[in-house]
C-alpha positions in Angstrom: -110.6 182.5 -42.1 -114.5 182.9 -42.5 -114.8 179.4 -40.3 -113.0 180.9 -37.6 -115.1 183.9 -37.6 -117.8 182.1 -37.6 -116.8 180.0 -35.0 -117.2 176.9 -36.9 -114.4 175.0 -35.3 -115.2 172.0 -37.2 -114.9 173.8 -40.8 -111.8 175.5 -39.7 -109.9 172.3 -38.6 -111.0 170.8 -42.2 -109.8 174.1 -43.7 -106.3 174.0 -41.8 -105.3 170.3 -43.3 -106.6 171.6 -47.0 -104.8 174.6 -47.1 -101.8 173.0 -45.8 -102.1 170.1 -48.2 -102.6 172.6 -51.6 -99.3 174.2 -49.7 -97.3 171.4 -49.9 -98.7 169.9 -53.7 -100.0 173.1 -55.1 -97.5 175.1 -57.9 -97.2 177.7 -54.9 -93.3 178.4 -54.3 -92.2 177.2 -51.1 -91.6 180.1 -49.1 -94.9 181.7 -49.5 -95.9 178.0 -48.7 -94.0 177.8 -45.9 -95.4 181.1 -44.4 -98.8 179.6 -45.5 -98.5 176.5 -43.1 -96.5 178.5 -40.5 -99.5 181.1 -40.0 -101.9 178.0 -40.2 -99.6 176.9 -36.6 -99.4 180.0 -35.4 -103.4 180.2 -35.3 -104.0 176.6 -34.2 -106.2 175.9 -31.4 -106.9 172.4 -31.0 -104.8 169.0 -31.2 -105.8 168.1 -34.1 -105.6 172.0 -36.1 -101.8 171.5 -34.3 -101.3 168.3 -35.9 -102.0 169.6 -39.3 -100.0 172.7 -39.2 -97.0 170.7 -38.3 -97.9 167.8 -41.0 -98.1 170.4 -43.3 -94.9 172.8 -42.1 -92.5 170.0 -41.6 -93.5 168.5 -45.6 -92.9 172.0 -47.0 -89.6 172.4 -44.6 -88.3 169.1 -46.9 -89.3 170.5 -49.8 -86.6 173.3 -49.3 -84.1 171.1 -48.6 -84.3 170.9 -44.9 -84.4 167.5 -42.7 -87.9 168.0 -41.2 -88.4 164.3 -41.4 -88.8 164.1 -37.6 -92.1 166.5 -37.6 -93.7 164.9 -40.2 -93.4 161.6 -38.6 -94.9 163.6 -35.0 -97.5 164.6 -36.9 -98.4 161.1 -38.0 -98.1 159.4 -35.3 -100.2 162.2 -33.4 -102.8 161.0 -35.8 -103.0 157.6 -34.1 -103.1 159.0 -30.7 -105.9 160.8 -31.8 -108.0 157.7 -32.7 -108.3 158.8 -36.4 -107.7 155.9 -38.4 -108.0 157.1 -41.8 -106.2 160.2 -41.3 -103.1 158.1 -40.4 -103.5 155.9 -42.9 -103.6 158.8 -45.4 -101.1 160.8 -43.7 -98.6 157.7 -45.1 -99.1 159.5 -48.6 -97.1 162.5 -47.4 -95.1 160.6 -45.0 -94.0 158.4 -47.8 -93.3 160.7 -50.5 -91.3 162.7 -47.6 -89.2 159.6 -47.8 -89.1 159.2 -51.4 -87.7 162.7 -51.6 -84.4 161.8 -49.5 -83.4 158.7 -51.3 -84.6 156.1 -48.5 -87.3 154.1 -50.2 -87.1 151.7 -48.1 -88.3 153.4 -45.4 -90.8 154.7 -47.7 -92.2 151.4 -48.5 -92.4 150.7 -44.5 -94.6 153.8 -43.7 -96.8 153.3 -47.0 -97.5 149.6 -46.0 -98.7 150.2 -42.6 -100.9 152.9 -43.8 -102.4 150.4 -46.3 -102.9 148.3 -43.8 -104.8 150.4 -41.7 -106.9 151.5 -44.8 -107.9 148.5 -45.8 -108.7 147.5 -42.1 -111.3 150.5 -42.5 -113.1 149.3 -45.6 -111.5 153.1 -47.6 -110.4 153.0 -51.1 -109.7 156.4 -51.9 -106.2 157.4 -50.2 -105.6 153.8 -50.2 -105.2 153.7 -54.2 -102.8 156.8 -53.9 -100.5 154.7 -51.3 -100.3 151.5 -53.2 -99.4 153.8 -56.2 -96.4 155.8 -54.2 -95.7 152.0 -52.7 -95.1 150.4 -56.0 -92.8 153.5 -57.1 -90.6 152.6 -53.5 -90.6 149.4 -54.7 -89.7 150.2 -58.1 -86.5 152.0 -56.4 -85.6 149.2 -54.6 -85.8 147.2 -57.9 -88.4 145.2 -57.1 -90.3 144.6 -59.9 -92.6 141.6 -59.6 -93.6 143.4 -55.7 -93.8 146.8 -57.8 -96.2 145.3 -60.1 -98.5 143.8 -57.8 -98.6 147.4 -55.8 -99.6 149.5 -59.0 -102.3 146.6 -60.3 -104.0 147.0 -56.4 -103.9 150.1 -56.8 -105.3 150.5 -60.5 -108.2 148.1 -59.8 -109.5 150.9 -57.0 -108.0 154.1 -58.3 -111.3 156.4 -59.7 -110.9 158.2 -63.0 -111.9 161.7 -61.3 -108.7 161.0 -59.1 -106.4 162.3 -61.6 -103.3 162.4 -59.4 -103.6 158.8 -58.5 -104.2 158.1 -61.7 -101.1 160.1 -63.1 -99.2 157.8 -60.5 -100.5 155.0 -62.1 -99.5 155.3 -65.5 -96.1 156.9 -64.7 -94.9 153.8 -62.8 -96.9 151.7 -65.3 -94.2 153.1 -68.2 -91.4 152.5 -66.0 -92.1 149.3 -65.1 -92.6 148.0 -69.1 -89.3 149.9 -70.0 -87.4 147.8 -67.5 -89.5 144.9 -68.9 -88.1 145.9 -72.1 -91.1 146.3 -73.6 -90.6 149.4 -75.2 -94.0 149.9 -77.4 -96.1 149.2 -73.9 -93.5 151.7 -71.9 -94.3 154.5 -74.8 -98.1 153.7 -74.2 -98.0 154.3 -70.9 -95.9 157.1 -71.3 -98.2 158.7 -73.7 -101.3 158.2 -70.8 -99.1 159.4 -68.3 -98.3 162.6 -70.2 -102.0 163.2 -70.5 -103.0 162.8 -66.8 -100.1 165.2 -65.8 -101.8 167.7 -68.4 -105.0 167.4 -65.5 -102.6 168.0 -62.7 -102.5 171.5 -61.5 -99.7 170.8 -58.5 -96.3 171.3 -59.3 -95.0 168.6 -57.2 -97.0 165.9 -58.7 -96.3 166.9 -62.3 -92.6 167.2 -62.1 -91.9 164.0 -60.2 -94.7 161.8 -63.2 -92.8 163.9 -65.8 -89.3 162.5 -64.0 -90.4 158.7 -64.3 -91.6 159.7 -67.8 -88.3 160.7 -69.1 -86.6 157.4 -67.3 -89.2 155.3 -69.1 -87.6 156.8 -72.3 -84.4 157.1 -71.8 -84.4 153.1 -70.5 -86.4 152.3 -74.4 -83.8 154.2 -75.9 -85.6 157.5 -76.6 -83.2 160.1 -75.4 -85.3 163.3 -77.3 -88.3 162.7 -75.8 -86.8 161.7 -72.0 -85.0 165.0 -72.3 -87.8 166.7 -73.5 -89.9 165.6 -70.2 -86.9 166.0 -67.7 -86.8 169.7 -68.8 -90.3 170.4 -67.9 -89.6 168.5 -64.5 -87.4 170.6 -64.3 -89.0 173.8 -64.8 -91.8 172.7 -62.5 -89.1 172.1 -59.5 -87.7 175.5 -59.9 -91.2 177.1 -60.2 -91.9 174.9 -56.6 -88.4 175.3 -55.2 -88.2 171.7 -55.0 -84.5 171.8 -53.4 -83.8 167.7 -54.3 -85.9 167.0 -57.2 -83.8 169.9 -58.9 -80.5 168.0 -58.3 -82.6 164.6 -59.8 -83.6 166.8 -62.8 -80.4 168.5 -62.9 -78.5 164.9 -62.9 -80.8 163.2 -65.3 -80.5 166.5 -68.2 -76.4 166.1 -67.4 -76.7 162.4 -68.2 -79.0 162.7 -71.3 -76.7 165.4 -72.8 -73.4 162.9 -72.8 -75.8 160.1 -74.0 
């Protein structure tokens, strides 16, 4: 790294939680992600440079399909024994998701409240719009609408247009949330929006799981082409990634369509 040759310890610490970060979202395949984080803790120095790297590590480890739920919630609560507030608070957006990707939204929904609390406690708006957007989709799980609702509104009324993944979450749980309204023409309006933010997305992660809760919006207002058509291209995206559990959701949501 041209920080650590430098000797910029700063930059390079900054550098260590991006790289891991586009590891984990990015349409990189998980095992040259993996190696990516794994050479990012091999080179750590510092607490914090250590923290990262096994944020990072443990998040890509799940994506593969192991249990590395345990380091990723280390790594978070190392975050808070460092004294950095909104670096917890965002870590929940990771944290959550890691969650999320095992089936347990309600412990999803625990971690993603305590980091919104702490975000809000600190006056910050921009990771705090991406975890009211991931909280409303845990809540959405748990089939708790009214809750969901709320979640994705707080989160709409702070979310910045530039912050196109936020706002991809947005609109996907938006559709989702009409179609079990049974308000079809609203859930195909959303599902339209959320089709173009995941056309501004460039991580493979993010656009698989949005094109997921697209093709449930349409299957749920009866439009079993079009839910298909987006639970390919999730798909395709999780296979690209080597998304070891959203394949199986894909995989399981194709197999239902196809008897529909």
């Amino acid at each position: 790294m041209h920080a650590r040759r430098a000797g910029d310890i700063r930059l390079e610490t900054e550098a260590v939680g991006w790289l891991g970060s586009i590891a984990f979202f990015g349409p990189t395949p998980v095992p040259e992600a993996l190696a990516t984080c794994r050479d990012l803790a091999a080179a750590a120095s510092t607490p914090l440079q250590r923290t990262h790297a096994l944020l990072w590590t443990s998040a890509v480890e799940v994506l593969s399909g192991q249990d590395s739920r345990a380091g990723v919630a280390r790594a978070h609560a190392a975050y808070a024994d460092l004294g950095l507030t909104v670096q917890d608070g965002s870590a929940s957006i990771v944290h959550g998701l890691v969650e999320l990707l095992f089936d347990d939204p309600a412990a999803a929904e625990a971690i993603l409240r305590e980091g919104e609390a702490e975000l809000q406690g600190a006056g910050e708006t921009g990771y705090r719009s991406t975890v009211l957007a991931i909280l409303a989709e845990a809540l959405y799980e748990q089939g708790r609408y009214d809750e969901a609702e709320e979640a994705i509104a707080a989160s709409e009324r702070i979310t910045v247009p530039e912050d196109v993944f936020t706002v991809c979450l947005v609109t996907t749980v938006r559709a989702v949330l009409a179609a079990q309204a049974g308000s079809p023409e609203d859930a195909e309006r959303h599902a339209r929006d959320a089709m173009t933010a995941v056309g501004r997305l460039d991580g493979s992660l993010g656009r698989g799981r949005a094109l997921l809760l697209i093709g449930k919006a349409l299957r749920r207002v009866g439009r079993p082409g079009a839910a298909r058509e987006a639970a390919s291209r999730a798909l395709a995206e999780f296979e690209h990634k080597g998304v070891a559990a959203e394949i199986r959701r894909a995989d399981a949501m194709l197999a239902e369509l196809a008897t529909a």
